[in-house]
C-alpha positions as CSV (number, residue, x, y, z in Angstrom):
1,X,5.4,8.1,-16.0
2,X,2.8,5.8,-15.4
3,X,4.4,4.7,-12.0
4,X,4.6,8.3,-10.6
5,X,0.9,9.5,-11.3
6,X,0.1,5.7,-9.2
7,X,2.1,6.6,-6.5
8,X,1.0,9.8,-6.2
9,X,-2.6,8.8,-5.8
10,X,-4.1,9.3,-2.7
11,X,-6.7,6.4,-2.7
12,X,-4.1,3.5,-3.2
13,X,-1.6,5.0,-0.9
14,X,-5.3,4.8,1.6
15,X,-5.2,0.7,0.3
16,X,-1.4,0.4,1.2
17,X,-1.8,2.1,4.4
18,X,-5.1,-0.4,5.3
19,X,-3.2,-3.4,3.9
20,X,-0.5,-2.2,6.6
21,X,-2.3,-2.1,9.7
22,X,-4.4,-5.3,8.5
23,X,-0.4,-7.2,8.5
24,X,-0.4,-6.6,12.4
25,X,-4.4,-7.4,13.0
26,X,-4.5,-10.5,10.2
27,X,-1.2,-11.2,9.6
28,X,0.7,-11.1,6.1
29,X,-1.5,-13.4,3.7
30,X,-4.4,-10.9,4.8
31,X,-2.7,-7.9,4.1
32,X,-1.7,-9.6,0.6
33,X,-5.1,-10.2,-0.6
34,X,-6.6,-7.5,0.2
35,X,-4.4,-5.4,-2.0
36,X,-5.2,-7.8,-4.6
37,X,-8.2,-7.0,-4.3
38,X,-8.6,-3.5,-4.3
39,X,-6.2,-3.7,-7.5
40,X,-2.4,-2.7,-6.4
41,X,-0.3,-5.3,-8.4
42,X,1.5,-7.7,-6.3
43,X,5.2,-6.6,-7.0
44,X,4.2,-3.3,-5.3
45,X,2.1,-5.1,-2.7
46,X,5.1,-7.0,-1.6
47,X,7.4,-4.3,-1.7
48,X,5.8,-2.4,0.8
49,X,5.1,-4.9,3.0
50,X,8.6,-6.3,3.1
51,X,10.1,-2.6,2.6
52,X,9.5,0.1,5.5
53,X,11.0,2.7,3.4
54,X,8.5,1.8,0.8
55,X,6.0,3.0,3.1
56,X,3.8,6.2,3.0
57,X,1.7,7.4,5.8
58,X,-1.4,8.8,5.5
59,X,-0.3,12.6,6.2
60,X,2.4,12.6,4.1
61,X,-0.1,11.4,1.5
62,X,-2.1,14.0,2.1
63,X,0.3,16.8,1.7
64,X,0.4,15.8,-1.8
């Protein structure tokens, strides 16, 4: 249950999104830290960055 309510949150799907764009301006290692920073556990954090389908964007998100 606790994995749905985290996915669901709009504010880390904002960090995943960030940590997204920042792969392409940064580069990977970039990207990495700064979701371990801002708190999204690093099995999800590489998940999405290795995983497109993994990946939510920001309207969709929304919607939510």
């Amino acid at each position: 249950m606790a994995f749905f309510e985290r996915r669901t949150r709009l504010d880390d799907a904002m960090i995943v999104e960030n940590a997204i764009w920042l792969v392409g301006q940064s580069g990977l290692g970039a990207a990495l830290y700064y979701m371990h920073k801002k708190g999204i556990s690093r099995d999800v954090s590489e998940r999405v960055i290795i995983g497109p389908e993994y990946r939510r964007s920001y309207f969709r998100a929304q919607a939510h």
